[in-house]
DRENTORPA-243201 format. One record per residue (C-alpha): residue in three letters; x, y, z. Coordinates in Angstrom, 2 decimals. Example, Ala and Ser with C-alpha at 12.3 -4.5 7.8 and 13.67 -1.06 7.14 Angstrom:
2
{aa: Ala; xx: 12.30; yy: -4.50; zz: 7.80} $
{aa: Ser; xx: 13.67; yy: -1.06; zz: 7.14} $
***
This chain:
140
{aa: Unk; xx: 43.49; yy: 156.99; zz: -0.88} $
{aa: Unk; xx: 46.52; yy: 157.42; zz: -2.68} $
{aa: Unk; xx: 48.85; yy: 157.66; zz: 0.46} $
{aa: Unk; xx: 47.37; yy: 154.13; zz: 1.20} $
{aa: Unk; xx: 48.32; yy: 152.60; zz: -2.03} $
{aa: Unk; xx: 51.42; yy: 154.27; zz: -1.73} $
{aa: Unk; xx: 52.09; yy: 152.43; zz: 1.46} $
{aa: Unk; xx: 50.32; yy: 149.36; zz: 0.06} $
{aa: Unk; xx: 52.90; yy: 149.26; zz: -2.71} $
{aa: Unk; xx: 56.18; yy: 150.06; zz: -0.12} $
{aa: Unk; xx: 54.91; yy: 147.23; zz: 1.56} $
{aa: Unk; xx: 54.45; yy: 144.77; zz: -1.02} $
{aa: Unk; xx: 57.99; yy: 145.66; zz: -2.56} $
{aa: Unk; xx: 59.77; yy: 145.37; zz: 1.33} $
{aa: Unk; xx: 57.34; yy: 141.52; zz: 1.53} $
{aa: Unk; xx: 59.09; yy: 140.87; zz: -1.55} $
{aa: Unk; xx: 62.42; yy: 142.03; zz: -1.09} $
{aa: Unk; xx: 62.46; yy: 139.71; zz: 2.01} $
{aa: Unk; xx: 61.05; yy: 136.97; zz: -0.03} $
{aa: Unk; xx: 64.21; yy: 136.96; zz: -2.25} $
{aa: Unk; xx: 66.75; yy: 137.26; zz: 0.58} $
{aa: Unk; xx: 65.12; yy: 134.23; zz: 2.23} $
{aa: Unk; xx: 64.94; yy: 132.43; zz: -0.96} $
{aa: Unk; xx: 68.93; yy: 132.90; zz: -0.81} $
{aa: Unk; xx: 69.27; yy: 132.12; zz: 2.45} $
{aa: Unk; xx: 67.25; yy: 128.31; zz: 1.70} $
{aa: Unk; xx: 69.34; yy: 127.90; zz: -1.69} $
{aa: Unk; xx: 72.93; yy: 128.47; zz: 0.58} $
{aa: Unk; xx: 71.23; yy: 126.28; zz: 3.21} $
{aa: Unk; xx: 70.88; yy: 123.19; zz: 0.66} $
{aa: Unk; xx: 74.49; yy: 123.65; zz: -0.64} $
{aa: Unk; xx: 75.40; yy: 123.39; zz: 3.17} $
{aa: Unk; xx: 73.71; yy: 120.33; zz: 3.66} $
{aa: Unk; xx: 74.52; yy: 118.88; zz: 0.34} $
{aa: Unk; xx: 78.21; yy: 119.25; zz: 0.97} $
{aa: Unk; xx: 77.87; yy: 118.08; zz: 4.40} $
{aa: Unk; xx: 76.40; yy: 114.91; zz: 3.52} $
{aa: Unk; xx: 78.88; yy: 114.11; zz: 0.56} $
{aa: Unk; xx: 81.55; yy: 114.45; zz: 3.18} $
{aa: Unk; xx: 79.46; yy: 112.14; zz: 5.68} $
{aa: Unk; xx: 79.37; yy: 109.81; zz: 2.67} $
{aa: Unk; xx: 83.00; yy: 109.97; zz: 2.69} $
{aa: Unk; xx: 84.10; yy: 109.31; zz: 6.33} $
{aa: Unk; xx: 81.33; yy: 106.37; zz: 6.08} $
{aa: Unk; xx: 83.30; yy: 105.00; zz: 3.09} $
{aa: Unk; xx: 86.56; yy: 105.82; zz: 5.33} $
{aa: Unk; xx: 84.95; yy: 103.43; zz: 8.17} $
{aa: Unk; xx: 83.95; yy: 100.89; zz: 5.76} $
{aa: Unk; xx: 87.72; yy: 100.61; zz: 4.13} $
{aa: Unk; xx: 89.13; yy: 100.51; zz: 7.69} $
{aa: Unk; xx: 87.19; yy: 96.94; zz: 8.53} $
{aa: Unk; xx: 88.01; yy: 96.15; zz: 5.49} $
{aa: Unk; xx: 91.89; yy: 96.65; zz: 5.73} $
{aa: Unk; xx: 91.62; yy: 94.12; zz: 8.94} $
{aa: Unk; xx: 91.04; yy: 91.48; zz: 6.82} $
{aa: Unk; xx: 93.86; yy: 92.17; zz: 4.23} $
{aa: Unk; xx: 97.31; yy: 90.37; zz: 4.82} $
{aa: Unk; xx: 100.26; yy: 92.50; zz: 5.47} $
{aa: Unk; xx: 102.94; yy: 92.24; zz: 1.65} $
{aa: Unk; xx: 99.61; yy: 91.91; zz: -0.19} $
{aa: Unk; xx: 99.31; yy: 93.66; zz: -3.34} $
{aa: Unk; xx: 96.69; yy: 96.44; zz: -3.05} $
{aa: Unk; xx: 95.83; yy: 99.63; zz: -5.02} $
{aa: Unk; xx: 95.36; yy: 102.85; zz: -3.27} $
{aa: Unk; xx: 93.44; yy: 105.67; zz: -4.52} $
{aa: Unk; xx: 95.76; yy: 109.15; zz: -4.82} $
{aa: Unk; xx: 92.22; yy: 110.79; zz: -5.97} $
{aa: Unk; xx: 89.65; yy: 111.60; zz: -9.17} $
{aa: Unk; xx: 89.79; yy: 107.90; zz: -9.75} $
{aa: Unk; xx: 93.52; yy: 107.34; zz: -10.34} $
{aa: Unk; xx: 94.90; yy: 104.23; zz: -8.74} $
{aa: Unk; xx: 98.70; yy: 103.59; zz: -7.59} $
{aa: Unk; xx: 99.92; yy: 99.56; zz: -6.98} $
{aa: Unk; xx: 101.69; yy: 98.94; zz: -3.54} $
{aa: Unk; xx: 102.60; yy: 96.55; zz: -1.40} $
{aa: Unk; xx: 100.76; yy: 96.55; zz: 2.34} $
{aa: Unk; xx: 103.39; yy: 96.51; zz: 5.05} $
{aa: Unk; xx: 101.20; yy: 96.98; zz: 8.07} $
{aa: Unk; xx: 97.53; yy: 96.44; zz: 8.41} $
{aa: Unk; xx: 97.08; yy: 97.50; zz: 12.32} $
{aa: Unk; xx: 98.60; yy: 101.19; zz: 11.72} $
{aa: Unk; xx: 97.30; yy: 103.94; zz: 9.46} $
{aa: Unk; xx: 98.05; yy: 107.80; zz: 9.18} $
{aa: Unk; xx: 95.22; yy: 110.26; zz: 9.59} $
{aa: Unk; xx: 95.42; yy: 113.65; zz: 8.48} $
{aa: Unk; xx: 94.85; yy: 116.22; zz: 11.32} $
{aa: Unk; xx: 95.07; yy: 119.06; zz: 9.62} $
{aa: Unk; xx: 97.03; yy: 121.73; zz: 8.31} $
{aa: Unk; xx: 99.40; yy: 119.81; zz: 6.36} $
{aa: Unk; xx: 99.95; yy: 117.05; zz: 9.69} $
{aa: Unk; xx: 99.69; yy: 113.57; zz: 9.54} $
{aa: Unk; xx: 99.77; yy: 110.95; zz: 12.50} $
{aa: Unk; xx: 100.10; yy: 107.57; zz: 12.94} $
{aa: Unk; xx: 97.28; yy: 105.40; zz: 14.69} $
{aa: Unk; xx: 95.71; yy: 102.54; zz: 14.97} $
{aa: Unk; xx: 92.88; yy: 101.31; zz: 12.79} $
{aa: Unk; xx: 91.01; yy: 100.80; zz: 15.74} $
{aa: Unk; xx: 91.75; yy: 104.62; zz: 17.00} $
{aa: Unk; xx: 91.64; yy: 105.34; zz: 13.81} $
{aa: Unk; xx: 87.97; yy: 104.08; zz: 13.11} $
{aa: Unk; xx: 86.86; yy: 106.07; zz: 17.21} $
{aa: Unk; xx: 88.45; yy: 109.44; zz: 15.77} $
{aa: Unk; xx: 86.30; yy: 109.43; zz: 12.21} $
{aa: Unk; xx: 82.91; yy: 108.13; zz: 13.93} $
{aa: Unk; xx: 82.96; yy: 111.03; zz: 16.05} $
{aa: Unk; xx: 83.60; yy: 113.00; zz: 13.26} $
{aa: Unk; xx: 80.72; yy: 111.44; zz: 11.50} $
{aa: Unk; xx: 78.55; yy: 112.16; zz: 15.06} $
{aa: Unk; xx: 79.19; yy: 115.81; zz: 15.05} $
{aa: Unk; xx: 78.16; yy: 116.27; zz: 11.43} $
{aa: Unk; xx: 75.23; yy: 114.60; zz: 11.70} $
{aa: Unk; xx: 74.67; yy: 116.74; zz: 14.46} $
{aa: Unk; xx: 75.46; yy: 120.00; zz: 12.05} $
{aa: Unk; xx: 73.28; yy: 118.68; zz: 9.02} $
{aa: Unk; xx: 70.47; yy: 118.19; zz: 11.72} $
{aa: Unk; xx: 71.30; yy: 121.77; zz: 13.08} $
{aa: Unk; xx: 71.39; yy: 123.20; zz: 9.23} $
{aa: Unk; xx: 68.20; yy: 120.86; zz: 8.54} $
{aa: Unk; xx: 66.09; yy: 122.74; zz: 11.23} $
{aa: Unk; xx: 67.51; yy: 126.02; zz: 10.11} $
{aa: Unk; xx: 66.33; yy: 125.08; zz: 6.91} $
{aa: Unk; xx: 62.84; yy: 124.34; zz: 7.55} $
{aa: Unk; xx: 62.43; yy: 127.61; zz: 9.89} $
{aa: Unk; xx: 63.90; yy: 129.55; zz: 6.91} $
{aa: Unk; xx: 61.09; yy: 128.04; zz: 4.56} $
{aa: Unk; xx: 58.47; yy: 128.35; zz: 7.04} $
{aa: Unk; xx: 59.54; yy: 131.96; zz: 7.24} $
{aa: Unk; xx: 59.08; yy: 132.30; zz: 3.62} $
{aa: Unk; xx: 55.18; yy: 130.77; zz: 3.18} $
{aa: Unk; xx: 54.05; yy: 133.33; zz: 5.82} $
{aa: Unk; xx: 56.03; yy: 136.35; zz: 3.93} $
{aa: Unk; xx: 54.03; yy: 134.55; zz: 0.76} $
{aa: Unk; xx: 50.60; yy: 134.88; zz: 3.09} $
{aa: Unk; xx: 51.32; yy: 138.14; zz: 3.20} $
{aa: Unk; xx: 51.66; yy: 139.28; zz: 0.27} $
{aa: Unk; xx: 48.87; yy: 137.64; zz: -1.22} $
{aa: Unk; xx: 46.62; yy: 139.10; zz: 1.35} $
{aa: Unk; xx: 47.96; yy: 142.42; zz: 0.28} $
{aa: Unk; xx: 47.65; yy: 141.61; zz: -3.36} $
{aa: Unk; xx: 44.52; yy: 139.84; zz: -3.24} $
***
């Protein structure tokens, strides 16, 4: 009897022990998606400034935002071209409309990642409330 609770009480400790990891693994998974969606929110305000530059005149006065809510005056030269940021320090000049095409696909592949992370998510937590079955079965 006392090899059983002995194995009994391995058992519970590994249930548990796997409990925590998965716990870990939902906690990094909700970051993920949290981060994912501010950024979504982002290239959705990105779209929204884009239609909205359209219907600015070129030598208006605008501000610009140079980031954590500080503001710069200029003057708009050209409303048809922007520069987009490609990475690793590389900007490029399109148009707003190519522009606009190159940040909604962006905005279709992460949705596609937050739905991939989402399902992840929920198998991760399903996971979890069997490992919970579990162990109440073998402390109850």
């Amino acid at each position: 009897m006392a090899q059983k609770d002995k194995t009994d009480t391995q058992e519970i400790q590994q249930k548990y022990l796997e409990l925590q990891l998965l716990d870990e693994q939902i906690k990094q998974l909700q970051q993920q998606i949290l981060q994912m969606n501010q950024q979504l929110v982002n290239l959705k305000t990105s779209i929204d400034s884009l239609n909205e530059l359209k219907n600015v005149k070129t030598m208006s006065n605008i501000l610009v935002p140079l980031g954590s809510g500080v503001l710069i005056g200029a003057s708009l030269n050209d409303n048809t071209n922007v520069l987009v940021h490609v990475g690793s320090d590389t900007v490029i000049q399109k148009t707003v409309g190519e522009a606009q095409e190159t940040i909604t696909k962006q905005i279709e592949e992460l949705t596609q990642f937050i739905e991939q992370l989402d399902a992840q998510l929920q198998r991760t937590a399903y996971e979890g409330e069997l490992i919970q079955q579990e162990l109440q079965g073998l402390l109850g």
